[in-house]
N, C-alpha and C positions, 0 to 999 in steps of 0.2 A: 504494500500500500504506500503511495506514495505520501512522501508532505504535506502537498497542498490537501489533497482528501482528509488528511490523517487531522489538519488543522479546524478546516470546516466542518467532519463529521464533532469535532471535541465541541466545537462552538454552539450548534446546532443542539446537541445535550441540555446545553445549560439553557438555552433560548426556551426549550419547552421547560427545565423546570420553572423558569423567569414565569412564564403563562400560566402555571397551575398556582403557582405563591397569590400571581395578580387576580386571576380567577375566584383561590380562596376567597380574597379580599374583597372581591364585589360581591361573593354571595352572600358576607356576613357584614355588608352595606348597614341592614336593618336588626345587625344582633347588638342589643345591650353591652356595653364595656369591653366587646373587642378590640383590639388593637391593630393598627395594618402593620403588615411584613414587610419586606424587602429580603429580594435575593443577594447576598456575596458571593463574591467571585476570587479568585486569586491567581494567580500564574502561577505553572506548573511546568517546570522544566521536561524537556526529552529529548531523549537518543531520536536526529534524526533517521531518517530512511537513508539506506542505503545509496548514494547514487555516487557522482563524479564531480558534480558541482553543487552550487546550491549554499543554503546559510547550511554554518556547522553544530549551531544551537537554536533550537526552537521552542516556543515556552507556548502553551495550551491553556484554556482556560478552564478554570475549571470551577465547581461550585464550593462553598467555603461552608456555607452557613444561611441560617434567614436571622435576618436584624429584626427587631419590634420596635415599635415604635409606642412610647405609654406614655404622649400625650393628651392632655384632655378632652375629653369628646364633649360634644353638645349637651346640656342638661335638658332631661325634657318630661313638660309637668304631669303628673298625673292625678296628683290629689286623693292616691290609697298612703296612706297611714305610713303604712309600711312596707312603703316603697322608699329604696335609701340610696344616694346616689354622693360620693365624695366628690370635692371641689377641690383639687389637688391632688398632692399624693397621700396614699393609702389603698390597702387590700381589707377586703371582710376575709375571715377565715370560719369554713365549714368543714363541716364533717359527713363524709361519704356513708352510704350506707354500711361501705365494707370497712367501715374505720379509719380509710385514709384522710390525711388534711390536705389540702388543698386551701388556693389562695384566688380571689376573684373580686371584680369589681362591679359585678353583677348585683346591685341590690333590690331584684324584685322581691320580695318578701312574703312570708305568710304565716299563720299558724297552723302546725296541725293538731290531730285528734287529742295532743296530749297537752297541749297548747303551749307547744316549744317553738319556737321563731326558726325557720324552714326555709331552705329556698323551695324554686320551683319543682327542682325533681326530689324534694323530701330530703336533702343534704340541712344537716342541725349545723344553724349561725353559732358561734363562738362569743363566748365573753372575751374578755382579756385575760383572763385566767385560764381559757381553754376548754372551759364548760359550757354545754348546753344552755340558751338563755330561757326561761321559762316564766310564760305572762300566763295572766288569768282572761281567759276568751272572753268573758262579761266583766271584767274589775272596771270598766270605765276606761275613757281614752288613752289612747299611750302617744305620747311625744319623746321626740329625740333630740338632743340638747346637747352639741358637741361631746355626742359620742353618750351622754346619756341616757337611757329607756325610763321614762317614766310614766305611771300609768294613777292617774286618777290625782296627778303632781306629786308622788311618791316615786323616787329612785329605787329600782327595781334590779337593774344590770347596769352593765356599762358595757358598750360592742368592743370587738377587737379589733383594733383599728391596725395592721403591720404596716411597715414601711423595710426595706431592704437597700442596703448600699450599692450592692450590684444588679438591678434589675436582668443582666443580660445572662444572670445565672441563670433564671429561674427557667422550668423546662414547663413548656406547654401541654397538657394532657386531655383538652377538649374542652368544649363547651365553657368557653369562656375559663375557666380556670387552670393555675399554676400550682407544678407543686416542686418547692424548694430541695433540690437535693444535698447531701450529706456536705458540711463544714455550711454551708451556707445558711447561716442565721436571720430568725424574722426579728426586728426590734417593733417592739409598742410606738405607737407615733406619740410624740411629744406632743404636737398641736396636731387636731384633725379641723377638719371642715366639713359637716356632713347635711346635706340637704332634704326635709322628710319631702313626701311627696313628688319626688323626684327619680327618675330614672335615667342613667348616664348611655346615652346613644355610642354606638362605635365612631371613631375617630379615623376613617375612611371617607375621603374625597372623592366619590365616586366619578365624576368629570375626569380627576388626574388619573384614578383607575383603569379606565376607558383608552383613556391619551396612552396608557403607558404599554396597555395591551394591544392597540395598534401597532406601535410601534415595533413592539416584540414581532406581532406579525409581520411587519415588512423589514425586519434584519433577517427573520427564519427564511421570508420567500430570495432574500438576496445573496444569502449562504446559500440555499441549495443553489440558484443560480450559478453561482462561482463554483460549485464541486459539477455543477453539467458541465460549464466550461472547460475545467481542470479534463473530465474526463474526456470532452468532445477532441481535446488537445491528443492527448495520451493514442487516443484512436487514428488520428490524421498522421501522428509519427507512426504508430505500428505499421499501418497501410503503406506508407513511404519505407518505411525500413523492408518491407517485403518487397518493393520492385529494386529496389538496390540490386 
């Protein structure tokens, strides 16, 4: 295989993961506290091909990673109680059914039968202490007061509010939540800012989304272009090199 194939076919790789990253991105346009991606890239050195002339070092692209992006999304009203949306940084931390913790900014909220503060799929919100938060379904209104749950103007819990030095640790596991692998520690936020009433939209540009997946599409149709050409080339010498 020669070079030039060997460069475009590498290229061509990353260009469709580039498409599913931006893809992701536009489907979860309208999901609560997601965040948009970006593809990395890196150069990657190789042993050229074989030939007689030509460069003696060729570097290939290759994919590196996906970057997040965890700045603020739109707040948007809804006026349930407990619906909780941060104005900066912070994570709510829940509890999986299967006991795992995960980290999300997801604050659509609810109670269930036991009248434990819940998300959507039945994942138990965290205090700061790491316990289950637990209201009374009829005790009277519950508000939230940086970071306080109070229900009938009685403090009840306090949410857990994390915040993390290195965001770009944290490994993404679906549905909107994160879950902190081993050495990496969650710290309690010092200051929160928490909005009741409110649900924090994804923080995707759908326009730039759009713009970027064109784009993608016309460097994929001009790679493969350039490996017809590389080959239409390859085929015109063999043809020559046989009437020789």
């Amino acid at each position: 295989m020669d070079n030039a194939l060997m460069i475009g076919l590498s290229r061509q790789l990353t260009l469709r993961r580039a498409m599913d990253v931006t893809a992701n991105n536009i489907a979860n346009a309208n999901t609560p506290g997601f965040k948009v991606e970006s593809l990395l890239l890196q150069n990657q050195p190789a042993r050229r091909a074989e030939s007689q002339d030509g460069p003696r070092d060729l570097q290939f692209v290759e994919n590196w990673g996906v970057a997040r992006d965890f700045g603020q999304g739109r707040l948007e009203y809804t006026g349930r109680p407990l619906d909780l949306a941060f104005e900066g940084e912070g994570f709510f931390a829940v509890e999986t059914e299967g006991g795992d913790l995960r980290y999300t900014r997801d604050g659509r909220f609810r109670l269930d039968q036991e009248g434990r503060l819940a998300a959507t799929d039945g994942s138990l919100v965290l205090d700061e202490g790491g316990a289950p938060i637990l209201l009374e379904p009829g005790g009277g209104h519950i508000t939230v007061q940086g970071g306080a749950i109070l229900q009938d103007g009685n403090e009840v819990a306090r949410l857990g509010a994390y915040t993390f030095e290195n965001l770009g640790a944290l490994e993404k596991t679906g549905d909107g939540r994160y879950r902190a692998p081993e050495g990496v520690d969650a710290d309690l936020a010092e200051e929160i800012n928490i909005n009741q009433g409110y649900v924090e939209s994804s923080n995707v540009q759908q326009v730039l989304e759009l713009t970027r997946m064109m784009e993608t599409m016309r460097a994929y149709q001009s790679v493969s272009r350039f490996i017809q050409q590389g080959e239409e080339l390859d085929r015109k010498a063999i043809e020559r090199l046989g009437r020789v």
